[in-house]
GUZA-177884 format. One record per residue: residue number from 1; residue in three letters; x, y, z of N, C-alpha, C in turn. Coordinates in steps of 0.1 Angstrom, whole numbers, plus 2048, in hexadecimal, padded with zeros to 3 digits. Example, Ala and Ser with C-alpha at 12.3 -4.5 7.8 and 13.67 -1.06 7.14 Angstrom:
! GUZA-177884
+-----+--------+------+------+------+-------+-------+-------+------+------+------+
! num ! residu ! n.c1 ! n.c2 ! n.c3 ! ca.c1 ! ca.c2 ! ca.c3 ! c.c1 ! c.c2 ! c.c3 !
+-----+--------+------+------+------+-------+-------+-------+------+------+------+
!   1 !    ALA !  884 !  7C7 !  84E !   87B !   7D3 !   84E !  884 !  7DF !  84E !
!   2 !    SER !  880 !  7EA !  847 !   889 !   7F5 !   847 !  881 !  800 !  84F !
+-----+--------+------+------+------+-------+-------+-------+------+------+------+
! end
This chain:
! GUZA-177884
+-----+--------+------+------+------+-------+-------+-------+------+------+------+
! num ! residu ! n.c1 ! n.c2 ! n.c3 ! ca.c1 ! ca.c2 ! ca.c3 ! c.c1 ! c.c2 ! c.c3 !
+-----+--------+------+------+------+-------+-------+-------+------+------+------+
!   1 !    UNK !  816 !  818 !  7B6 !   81E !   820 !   7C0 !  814 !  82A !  7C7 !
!   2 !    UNK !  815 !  82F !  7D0 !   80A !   835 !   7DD !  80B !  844 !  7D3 !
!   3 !    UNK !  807 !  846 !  7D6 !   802 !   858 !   7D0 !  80C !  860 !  7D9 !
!   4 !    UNK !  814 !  867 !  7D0 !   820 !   871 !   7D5 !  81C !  87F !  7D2 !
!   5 !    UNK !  81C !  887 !  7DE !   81F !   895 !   7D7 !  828 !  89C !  7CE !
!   6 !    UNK !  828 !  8AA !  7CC !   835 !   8AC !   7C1 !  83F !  8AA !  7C9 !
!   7 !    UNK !  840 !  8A9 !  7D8 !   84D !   8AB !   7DF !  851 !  89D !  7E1 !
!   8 !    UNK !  84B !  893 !  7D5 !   852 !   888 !   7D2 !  84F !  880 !  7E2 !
!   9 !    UNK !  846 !  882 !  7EC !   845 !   880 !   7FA !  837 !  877 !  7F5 !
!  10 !    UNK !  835 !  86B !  7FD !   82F !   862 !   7FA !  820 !  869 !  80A !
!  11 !    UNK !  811 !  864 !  803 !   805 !   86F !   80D !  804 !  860 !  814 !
!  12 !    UNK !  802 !  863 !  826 !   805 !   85D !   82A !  7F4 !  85E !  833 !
!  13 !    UNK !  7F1 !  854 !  83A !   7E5 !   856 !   840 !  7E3 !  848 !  84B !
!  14 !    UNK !  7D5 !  84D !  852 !   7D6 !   843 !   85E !  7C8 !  836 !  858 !
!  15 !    UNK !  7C5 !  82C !  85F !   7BD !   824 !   853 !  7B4 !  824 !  865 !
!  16 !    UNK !  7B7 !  824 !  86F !   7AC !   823 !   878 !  7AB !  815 !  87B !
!  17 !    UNK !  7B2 !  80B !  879 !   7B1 !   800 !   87B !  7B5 !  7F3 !  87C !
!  18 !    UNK !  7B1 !  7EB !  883 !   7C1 !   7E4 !   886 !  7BD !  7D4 !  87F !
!  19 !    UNK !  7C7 !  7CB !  87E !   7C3 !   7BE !   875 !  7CD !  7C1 !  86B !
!  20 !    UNK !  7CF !  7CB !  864 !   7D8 !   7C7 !   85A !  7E8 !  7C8 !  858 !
!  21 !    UNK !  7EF !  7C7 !  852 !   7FD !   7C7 !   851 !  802 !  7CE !  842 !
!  22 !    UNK !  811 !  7D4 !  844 !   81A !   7D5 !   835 !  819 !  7CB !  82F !
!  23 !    UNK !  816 !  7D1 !  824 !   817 !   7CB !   819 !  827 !  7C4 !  811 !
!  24 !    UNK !  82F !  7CC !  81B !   83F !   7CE !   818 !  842 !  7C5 !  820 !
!  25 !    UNK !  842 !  7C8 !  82D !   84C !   7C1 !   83B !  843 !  7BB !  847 !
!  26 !    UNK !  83A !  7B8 !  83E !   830 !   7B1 !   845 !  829 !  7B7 !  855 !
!  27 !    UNK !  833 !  7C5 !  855 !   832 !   7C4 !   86A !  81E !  7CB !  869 !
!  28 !    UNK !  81A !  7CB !  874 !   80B !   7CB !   87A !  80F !  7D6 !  875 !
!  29 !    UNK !  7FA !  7DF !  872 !   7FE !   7ED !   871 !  7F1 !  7F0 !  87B !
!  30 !    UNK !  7F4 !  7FB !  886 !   7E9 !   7FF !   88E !  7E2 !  80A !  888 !
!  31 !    UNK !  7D6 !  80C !  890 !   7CC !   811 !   88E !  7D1 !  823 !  88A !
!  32 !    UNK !  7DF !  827 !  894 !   7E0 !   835 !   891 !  7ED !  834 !  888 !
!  33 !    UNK !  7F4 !  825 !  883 !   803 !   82B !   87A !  800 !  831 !  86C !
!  34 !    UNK !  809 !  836 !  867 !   808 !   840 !   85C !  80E !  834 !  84F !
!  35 !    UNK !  806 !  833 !  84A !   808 !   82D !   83E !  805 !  82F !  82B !
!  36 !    UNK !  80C !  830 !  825 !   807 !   831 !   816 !  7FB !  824 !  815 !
!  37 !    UNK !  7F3 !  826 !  80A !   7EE !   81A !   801 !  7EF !  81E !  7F1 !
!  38 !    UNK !  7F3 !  815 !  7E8 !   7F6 !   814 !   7DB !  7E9 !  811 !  7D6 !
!  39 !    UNK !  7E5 !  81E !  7CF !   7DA !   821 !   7C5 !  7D4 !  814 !  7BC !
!  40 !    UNK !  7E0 !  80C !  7B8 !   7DE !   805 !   7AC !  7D7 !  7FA !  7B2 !
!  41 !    UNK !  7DC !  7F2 !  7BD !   7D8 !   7E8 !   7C4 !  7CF !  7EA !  7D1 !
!  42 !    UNK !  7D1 !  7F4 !  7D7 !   7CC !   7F2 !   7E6 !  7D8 !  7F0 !  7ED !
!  43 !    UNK !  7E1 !  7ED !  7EC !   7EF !   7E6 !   7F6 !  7F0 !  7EF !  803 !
!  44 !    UNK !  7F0 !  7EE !  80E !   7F6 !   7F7 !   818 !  805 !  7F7 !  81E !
!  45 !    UNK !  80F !  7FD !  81C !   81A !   7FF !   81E !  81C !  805 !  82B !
!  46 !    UNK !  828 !  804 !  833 !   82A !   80A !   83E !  834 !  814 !  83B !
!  47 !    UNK !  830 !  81C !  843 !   833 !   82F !   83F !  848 !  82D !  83F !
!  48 !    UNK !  850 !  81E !  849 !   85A !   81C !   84B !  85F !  81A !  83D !
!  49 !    UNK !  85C !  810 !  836 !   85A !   808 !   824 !  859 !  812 !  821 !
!  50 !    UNK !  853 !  820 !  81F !   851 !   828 !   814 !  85E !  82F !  816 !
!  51 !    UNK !  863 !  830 !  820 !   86D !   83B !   822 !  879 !  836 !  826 !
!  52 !    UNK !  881 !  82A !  823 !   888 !   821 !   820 !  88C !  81D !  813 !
!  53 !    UNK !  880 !  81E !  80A !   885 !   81D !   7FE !  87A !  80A !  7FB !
!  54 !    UNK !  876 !  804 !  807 !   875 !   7F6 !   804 !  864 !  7F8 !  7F9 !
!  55 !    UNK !  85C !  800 !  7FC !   853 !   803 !   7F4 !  856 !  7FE !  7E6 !
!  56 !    UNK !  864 !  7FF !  7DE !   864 !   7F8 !   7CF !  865 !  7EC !  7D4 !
!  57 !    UNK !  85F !  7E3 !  7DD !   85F !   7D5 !   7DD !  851 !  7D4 !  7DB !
!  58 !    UNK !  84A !  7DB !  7D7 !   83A !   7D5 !   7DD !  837 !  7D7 !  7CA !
!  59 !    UNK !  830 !  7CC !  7CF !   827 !   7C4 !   7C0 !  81B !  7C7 !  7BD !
!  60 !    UNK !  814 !  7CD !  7B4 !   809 !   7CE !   7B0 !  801 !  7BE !  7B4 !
!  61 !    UNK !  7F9 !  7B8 !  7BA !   7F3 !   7AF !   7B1 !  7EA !  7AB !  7A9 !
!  62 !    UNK !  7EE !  7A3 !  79B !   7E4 !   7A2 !   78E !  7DB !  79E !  793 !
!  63 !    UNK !  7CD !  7A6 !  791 !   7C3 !   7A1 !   794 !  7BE !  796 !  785 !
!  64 !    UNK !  7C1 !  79B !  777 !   7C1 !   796 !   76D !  7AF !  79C !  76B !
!  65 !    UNK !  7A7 !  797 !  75F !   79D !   7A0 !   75C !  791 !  797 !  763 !
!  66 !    UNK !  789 !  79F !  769 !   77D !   79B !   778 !  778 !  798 !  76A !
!  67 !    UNK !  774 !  79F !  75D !   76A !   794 !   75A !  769 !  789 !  74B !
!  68 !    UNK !  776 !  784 !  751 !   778 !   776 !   748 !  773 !  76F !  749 !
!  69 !    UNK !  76A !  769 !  73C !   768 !   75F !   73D !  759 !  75E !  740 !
!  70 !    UNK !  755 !  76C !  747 !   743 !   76F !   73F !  740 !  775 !  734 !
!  71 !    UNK !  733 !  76E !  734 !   72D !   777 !   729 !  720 !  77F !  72B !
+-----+--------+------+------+------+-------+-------+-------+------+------+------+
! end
């Protein structure tokens, strides 16, 4: 989940750039929208999803352990 202040308010910020999309609702995100990203993954959420509540839809994904399987 994105890093919340104590006021339970999710820190919102601009990423400067365009190409990518929610991780929630798929819509484009531009260069100046205000968006969360979740610490655990990287995910970028749209600032709409965080404050809607759709934010508990978004999935971690398992990376599983980078180094299985060397030695």
């Amino acid at each position: 989940m994105p890093y919340k202040h104590e006021d339970n308010a999710f820190e919102y910020r601009t990423l400067g750039t365009d190409g990518l999309a929610c991780d929630v609702c798929g819509k484009p995100i531009g260069p100046d929208d205000q968006v969360a990203v979740c610490p655990d993954c990287g995910a970028v959420v749209c600032k709409d999803c965080c404050e809607d509540g759709r934010f508990d839809e978004h999935e971690c994904d398992e990376w599983g352990d980078m180094d299985e399987g060397s030695d």
